[in-house]
C-alpha positions as CSV (number, residue, x, y, z in Angstrom):
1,X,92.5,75.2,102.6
2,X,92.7,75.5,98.9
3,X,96.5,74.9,97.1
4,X,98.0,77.4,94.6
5,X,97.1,76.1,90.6
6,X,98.8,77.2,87.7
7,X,99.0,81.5,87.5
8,X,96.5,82.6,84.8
9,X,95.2,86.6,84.4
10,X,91.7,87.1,85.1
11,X,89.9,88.6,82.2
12,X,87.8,91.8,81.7
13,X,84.6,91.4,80.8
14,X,82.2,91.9,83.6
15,X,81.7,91.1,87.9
16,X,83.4,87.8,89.1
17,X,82.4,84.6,90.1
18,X,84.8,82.9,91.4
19,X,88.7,82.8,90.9
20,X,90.6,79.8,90.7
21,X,93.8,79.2,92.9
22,X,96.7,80.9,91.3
23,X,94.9,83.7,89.6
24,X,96.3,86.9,89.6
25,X,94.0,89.9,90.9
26,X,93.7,93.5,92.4
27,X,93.4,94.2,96.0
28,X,92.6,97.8,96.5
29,X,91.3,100.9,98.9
30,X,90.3,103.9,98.2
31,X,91.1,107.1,99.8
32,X,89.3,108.1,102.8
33,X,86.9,110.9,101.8
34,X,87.3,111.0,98.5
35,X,86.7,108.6,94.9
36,X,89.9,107.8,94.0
37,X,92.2,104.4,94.9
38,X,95.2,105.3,96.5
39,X,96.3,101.9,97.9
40,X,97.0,98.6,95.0
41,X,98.6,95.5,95.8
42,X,98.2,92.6,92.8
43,X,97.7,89.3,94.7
44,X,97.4,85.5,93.9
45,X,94.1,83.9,94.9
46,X,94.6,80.8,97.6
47,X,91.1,79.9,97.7
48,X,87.7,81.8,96.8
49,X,84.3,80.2,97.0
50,X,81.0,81.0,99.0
51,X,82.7,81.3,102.4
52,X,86.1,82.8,102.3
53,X,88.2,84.6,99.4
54,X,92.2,84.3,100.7
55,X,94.7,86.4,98.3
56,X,98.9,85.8,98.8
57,X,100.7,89.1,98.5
58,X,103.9,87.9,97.9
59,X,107.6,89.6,98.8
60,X,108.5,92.1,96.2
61,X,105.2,92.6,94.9
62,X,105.6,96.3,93.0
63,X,102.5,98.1,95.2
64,X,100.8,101.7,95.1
65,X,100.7,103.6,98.3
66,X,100.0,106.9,99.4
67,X,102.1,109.8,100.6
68,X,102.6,112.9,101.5
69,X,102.6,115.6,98.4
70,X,106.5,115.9,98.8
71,X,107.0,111.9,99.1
72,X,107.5,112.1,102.9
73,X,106.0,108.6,104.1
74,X,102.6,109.0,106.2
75,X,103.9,106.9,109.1
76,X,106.5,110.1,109.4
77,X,104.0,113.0,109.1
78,X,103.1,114.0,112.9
79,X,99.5,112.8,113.6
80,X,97.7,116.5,114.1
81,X,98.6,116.9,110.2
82,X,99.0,113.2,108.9
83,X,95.3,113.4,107.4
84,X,95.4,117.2,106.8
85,X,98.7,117.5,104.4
86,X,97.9,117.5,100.6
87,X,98.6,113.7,99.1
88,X,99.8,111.9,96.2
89,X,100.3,107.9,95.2
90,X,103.9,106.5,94.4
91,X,104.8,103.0,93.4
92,X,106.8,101.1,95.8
93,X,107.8,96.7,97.0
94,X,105.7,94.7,99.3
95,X,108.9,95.0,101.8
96,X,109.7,91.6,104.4
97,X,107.8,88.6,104.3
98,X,104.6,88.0,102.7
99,X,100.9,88.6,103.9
100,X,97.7,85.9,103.5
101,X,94.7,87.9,103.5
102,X,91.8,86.5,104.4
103,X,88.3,88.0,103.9
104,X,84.3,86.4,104.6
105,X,81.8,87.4,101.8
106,X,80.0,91.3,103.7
107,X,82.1,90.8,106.4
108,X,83.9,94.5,107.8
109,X,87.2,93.3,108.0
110,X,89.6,91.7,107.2
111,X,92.3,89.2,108.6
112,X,95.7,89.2,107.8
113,X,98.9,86.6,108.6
114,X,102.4,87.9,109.0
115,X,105.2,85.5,109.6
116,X,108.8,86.0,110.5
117,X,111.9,85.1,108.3
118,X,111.9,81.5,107.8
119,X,108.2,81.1,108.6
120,X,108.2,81.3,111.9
121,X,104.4,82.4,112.5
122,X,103.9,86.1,113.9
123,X,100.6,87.6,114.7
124,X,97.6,88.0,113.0
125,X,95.7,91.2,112.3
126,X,92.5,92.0,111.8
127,X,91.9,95.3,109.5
128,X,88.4,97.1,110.0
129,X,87.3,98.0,106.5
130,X,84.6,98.1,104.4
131,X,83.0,94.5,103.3
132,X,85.1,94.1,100.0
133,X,83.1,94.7,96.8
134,X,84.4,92.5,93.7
135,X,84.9,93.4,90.4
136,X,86.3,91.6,87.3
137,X,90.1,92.5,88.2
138,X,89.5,92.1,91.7
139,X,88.4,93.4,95.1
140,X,88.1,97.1,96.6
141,X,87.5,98.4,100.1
142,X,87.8,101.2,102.0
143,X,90.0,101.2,105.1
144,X,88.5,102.3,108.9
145,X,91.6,103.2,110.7
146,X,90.8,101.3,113.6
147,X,92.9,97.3,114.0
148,X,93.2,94.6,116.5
149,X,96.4,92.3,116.5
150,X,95.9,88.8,117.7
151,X,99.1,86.6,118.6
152,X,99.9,82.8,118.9
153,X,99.3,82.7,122.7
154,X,95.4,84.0,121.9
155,X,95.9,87.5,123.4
156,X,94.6,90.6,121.4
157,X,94.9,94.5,121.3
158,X,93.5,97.2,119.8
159,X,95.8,99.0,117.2
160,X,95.5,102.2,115.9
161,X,92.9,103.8,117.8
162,X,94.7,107.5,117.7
163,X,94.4,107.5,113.8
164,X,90.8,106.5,114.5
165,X,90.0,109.3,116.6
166,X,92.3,111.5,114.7
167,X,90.7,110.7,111.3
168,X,87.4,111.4,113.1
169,X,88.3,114.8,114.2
170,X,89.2,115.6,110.5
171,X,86.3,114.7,109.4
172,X,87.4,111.6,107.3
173,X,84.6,109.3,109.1
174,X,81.5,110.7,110.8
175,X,80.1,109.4,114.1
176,X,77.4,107.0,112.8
177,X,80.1,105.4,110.5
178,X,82.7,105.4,113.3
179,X,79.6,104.0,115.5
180,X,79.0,101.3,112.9
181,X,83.2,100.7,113.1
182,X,83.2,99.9,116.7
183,X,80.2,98.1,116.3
184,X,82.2,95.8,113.8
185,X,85.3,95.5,115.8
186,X,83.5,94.1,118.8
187,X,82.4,91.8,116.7
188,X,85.6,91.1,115.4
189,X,86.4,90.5,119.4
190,X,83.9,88.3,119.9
191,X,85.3,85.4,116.9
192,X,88.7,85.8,118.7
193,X,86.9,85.2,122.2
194,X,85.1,82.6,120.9
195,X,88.6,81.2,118.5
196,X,86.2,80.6,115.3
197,X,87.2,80.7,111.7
198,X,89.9,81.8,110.7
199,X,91.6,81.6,113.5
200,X,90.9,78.1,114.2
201,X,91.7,77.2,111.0
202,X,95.4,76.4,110.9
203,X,96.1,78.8,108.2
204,X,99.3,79.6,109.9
205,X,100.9,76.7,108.4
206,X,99.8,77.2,104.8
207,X,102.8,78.1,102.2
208,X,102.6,79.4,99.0
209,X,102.8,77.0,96.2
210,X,106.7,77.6,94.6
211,X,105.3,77.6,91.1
212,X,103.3,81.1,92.0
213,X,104.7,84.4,89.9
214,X,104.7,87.1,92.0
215,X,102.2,89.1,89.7
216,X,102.8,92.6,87.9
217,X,101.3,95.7,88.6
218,X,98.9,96.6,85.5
219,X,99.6,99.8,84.2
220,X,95.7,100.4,84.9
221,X,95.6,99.7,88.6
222,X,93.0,102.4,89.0
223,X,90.6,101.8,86.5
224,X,87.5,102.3,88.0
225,X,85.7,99.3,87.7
226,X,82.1,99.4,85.3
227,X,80.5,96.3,87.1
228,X,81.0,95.5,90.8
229,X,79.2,93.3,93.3
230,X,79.8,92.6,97.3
C-alpha cells in the first residue's frame, strides 16, 4: 500500500496518467437515466498505478448529493416514488468517519472501507457501478443500485436489492443492463469466496497520512469532462 505525499491539485489539460499520493481529485456519478452528475465527493489519492486507484474521502469533506425537489433526503422518500419524484443536487459534509475507496482498472464495482470512531474496523462494501472512466480532474461512474457488505468475520449480504428491482420497474436500468449487474455481483461473490485482493490485503489497517488537507469542492464539480479514458 502506497503512503499519503505532499497535497498538490491536479491540473487541466487533458486524460490522466497516473496521480501521485496526496493529490486531490473528483470522484463522481451521474444520474441514473440521464447526463448530468448529481453525486461529487473531492478525494485524496492513496495509491494509483496499473492495478488499483484507492482515493481517501476524508470527514467533513463538503460533497454534492441528490434530493428530492423540496430538499426532502432520498433515504426518506417512500420507495414506490423515491425514483419517480422530480430531483435536484444540494451541497452537504461527508458526515462520521472517513471512507477508502478502492477501485481495479474496468472493474464494475467498487470496494469501500468504513471504520468506527477510533478506528475500530467496520465492514466493507462493495458498490456495483459502472467501471470508472478517468478524466483530468478525476474519475466518474454510474451507480447500479444493487451492494454487497462484507464484515471482519468473512460473512457477506446482499444490500439494496429493493432499490434494484425498484429502479428496474421505473425504467432506470433495463433487463440486459440489470442482467449484466448480477452478472458482476456474482463475480464480486466469488473474490470474497475466494478472499482475493482487496480483501486480503490488509487495507483495514491503513491511516491517512496527518499532513493530508481535506480537499475543497471546485466551484466546477460538474464540468463535463472534454477527454476521458477507462
Amino acid at each position: 500500500m502506497a503512503d499519503g505525499g505532499a497535497v498538490r491539485r491536479v491540473g487541466t489539460g487533458g486524460a490522466a496518467a497516473f496521480w501521485e499520493p496526496g493529490d486531490q481529485i473528483l470522484w463522481r456519478y451521474r444520474e441514473n437515466g440521464g447526463a448530468l452528475f448529481h453525486i461529487a465527493r473531492p478525494v485524496t489519492v492513496v495509491r494509483d498505478d496499473e492495478e488499483l486507484l484507492a482515493v481517501w474521502l476524508a470527514p467533513g469533506t463538503q460533497v454534492v448529493k441528490p434530493v428530492l425537489a423540496d430538499g426532502t433526503p432520498l433515504h426518506q422518500e417512500p420507495l414506490p416514488t423515491r425514483y419517480t419524484k422530480a430531483r435536484t443536487v444540494q451541497l452537504d459534509r461527508w458526515f462520521g468517519t472517513g471512507v477508502l475507496k478502492l477501485a481495479r482498472p474496468g472493474e464494475p464495482w467498487s470496494v469501500w472501507l468504513f471504520w468506527e470512531p477510533g478506528w475500530k474496523f467496520k465492514n466493507w462494501y462493495v458498490n456495483l457501478e459502472e467501471p470508472l472512466s478517468r478524466w483530468d480532474g478525476g474519475v466518474d461512474s454510474e451507480d447500479h443500485f444493487l451492494d454487497i457488505c462484507v464484515y471482519p468475520d468473512r460473512s457477506w449480504g446482499w444490500r439494496d436489492e429493493d432499490e434494484f428491482a425498484q429502479a428496474q420497474q421505473d425504467g432506470l436500468m433495463d433487463p440486459a443492463v440489470a442482467g449484466q449487474v448480477r452478472e458482476a455481483g456474482r463475480g464480486a461473490v466469488e473474490a470474497i469466496l475466494a478472499w482475493g485482493p482487496p480483501f486480503n490485503e490488509g487495507w483495514q489497517h491503513w491511516r491517512p497520512d496527518p499532513s493530508w488537507a481535506v480537499p475543497l469542492l471546485p466551484e466546477d464539480w460538474d464540468r463535463t469532462p472534454a477527454h476521458v479514458s477507462t
